[in-house]
LOVEXDO-247728 format. One line per 3 residues: their letters; for each residue x, y, z of C-alpha. Coordinates in steps of 0.1 Angstrom, whole numbers, plus 5000, padded with zeros to 4 digits. Layout:
N
a) X Y Z | ...;
***
This chain:
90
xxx) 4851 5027 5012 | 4851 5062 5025 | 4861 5089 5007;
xxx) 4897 5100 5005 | 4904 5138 5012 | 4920 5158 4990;
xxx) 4952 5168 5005 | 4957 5129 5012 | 4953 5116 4978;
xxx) 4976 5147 4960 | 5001 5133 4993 | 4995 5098 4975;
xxx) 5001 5104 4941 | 5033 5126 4950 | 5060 5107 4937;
xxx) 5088 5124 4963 | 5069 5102 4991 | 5098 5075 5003;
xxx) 5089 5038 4994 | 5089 5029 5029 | 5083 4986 5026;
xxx) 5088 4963 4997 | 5073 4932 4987 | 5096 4908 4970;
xxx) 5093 4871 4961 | 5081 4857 4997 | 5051 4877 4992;
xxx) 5030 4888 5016 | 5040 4870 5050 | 5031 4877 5082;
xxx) 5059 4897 5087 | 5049 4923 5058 | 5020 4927 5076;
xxx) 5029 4935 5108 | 5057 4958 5095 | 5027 4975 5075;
xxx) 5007 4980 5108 | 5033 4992 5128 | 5038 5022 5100;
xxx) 5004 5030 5095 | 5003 5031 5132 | 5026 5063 5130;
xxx) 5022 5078 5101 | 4990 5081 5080 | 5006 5075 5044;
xxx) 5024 5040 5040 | 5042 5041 5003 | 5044 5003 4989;
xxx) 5065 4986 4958 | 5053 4946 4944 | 5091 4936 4931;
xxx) 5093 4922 4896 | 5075 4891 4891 | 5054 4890 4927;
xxx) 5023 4895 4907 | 5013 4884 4867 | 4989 4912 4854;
xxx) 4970 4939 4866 | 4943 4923 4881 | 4965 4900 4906;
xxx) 4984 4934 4916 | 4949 4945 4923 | 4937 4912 4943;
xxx) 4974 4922 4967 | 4968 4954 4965 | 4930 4956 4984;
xxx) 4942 4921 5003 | 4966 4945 5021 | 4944 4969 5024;
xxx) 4918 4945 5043 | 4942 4930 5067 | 4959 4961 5075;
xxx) 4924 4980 5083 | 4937 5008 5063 | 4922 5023 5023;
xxx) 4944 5018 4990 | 4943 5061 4983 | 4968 5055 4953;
xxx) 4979 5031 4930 | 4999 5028 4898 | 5018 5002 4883;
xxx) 5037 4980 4913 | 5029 5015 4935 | 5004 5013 4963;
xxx) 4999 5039 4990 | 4981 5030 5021 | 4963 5054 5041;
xxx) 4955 5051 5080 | 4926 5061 5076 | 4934 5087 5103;
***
């Protein structure tokens, strides 16, 4: 994992950044991923939000989490609760 700058991950953690896709109880399809390409493809910083119930615990939030990461080529740079923020990388 390479390291995350410091004016991306206080970008990350800023809670005024838009939730730009959510994931609700389809999980992640196809679709979610390509939407999630297509972002990070414009914009470096991709704000995320698990809906109630798409993942039971921590750990399975963490399994979607770096799973989206992976397909998406891009590094998890924040995370709390059902939050993720995706960064390009770029």
């Amino acid at each position: 994992m390479s390291k995350i700058p410091t004016r991306i991950a206080r970008e990350s953690s800023d809670s005024e950044l838009p939730i730009t896709v959510r994931i609700g109880k389809s999980g992640l399809v196809d679709s979610v991923i390509d939407e999630l390409k297509d972002q990070l493809s414009s914009r470096s910083l991709v704000k995320i939000k698990l809906n109630r119930g798409v993942a039971n615990g921590s750990s399975e939030r963490t399994e979607i989490f770096s799973t989206l990461a992976t397909k998406t080529s891009s590094i998890v740079s924040f995370s709390r609760g059902n939050i993720v923020v995706l960064w390009s990388g770029k």
